[in-house]
N, C-alpha and C positions, 0 to 999 in steps of 0.2 A: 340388393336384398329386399326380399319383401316383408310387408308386413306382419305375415304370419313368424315368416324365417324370424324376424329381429324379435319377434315374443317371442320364441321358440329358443330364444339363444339368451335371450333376457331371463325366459322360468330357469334356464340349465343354470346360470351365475346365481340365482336367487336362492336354489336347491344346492349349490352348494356351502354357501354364506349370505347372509346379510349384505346387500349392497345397499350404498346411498342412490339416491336420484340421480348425482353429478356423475358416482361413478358408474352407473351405466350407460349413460347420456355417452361419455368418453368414449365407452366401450363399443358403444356404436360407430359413432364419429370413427373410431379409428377400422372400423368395416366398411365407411363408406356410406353408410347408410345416410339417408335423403332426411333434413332435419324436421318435415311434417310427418315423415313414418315415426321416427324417433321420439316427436312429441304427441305423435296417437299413440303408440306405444305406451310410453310410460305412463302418460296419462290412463289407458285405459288395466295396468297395475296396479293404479295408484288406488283407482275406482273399485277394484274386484279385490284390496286388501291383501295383494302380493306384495307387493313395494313400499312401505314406511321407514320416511326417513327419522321417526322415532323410536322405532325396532331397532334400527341401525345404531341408531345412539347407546341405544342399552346394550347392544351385543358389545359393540364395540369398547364402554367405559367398562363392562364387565371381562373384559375380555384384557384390558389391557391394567383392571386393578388385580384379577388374579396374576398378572406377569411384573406386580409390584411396583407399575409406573405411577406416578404421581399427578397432583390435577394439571401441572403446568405442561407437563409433556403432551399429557390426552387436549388440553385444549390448544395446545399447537397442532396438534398431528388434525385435531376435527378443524381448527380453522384453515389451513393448507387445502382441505377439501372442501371449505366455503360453508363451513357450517359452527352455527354458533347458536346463541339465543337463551330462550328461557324453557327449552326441551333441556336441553344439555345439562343448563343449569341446575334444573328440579334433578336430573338424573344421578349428576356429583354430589347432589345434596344429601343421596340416600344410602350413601358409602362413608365408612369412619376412616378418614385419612390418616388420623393420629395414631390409631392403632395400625395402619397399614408399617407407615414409616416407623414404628418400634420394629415389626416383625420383619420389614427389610433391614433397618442398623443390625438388629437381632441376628440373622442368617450372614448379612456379608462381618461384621465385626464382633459377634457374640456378646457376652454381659462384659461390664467392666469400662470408668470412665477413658475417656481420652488420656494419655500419659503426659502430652507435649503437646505444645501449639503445631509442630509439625502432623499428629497424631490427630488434632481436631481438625486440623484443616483440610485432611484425606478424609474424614468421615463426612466432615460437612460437604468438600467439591463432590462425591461420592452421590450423596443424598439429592443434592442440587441436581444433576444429571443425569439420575432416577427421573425428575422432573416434579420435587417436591419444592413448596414456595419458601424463601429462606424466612421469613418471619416462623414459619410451623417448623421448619429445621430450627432456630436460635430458642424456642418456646419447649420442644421436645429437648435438644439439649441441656437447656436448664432444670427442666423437670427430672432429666437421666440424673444431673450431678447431684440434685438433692436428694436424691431415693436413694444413694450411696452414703450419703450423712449419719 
């Protein structure tokens, strides 16, 4: 592949979504493509304001707190793809987790507390696998049972 072709296949994935650095690197790599075209390549994305791996960060934490995931899930799923730091950080920072996790207990288990330790322990394994931190599940819980006081 040349180096027009691997831009040319790079703007197609970037015009469709957000991609990271890595995963178009991959996406190359798995074409075959020569790893000095790959790194002019994205290099020259990177330069012309196509390719940001902190675009991707917002698309991506945005994208997956409207689908009601929590910070632990989004920074497994971003570290898996080798990305971490103080982009990601500032980006979770700018999201209310607390109200996220009312409005998902809210839609899977409606108003009303836990009945039974059986009954708290579905909401909380529930919430945990959302990919919320259990310190912010056991601090939200407490706050649910005292609003019903």
């Amino acid at each position: 592949m040349t180096c027009s072709e691997a831009k040319d296949a790079c703007l197609h994935w970037q015009f469709q979504r957000e991609h990271s650095r890595v995963e178009l690197v991959h996406k190359l790599q798995a074409k075959n493509v020569d790893e000095a075209v790959i790194s002019q390549v994205i290099g020259e994305l990177v330069e012309q304001g196509l390719q940001s791996d902190a675009r991707y960060i917002e698309s991506f934490v945005r994208s997956r707190y409207t689908k009601g995931h929590g910070i632990a899930q989004i920074r497994l799923e971003l570290g898996l793809q080798g990305i971490s730091g103080d982009k990601l950080n500032q980006c979770l920072a700018e999201y209310d987790w607390d109200e996220l996790l009312e409005k998902v207990h809210g839609k899977k288990f409606g108003e009303g507390l836990p009945s039974t330790p059986k009954d708290y322990a579905a909401r909380f394994r529930f919430l945990s696998q959302r990919g919320f931190e259990q310190d912010r599940i056991q601090a939200f819980m407490r706050r649910f049972s005292r609003s019903d006081d």
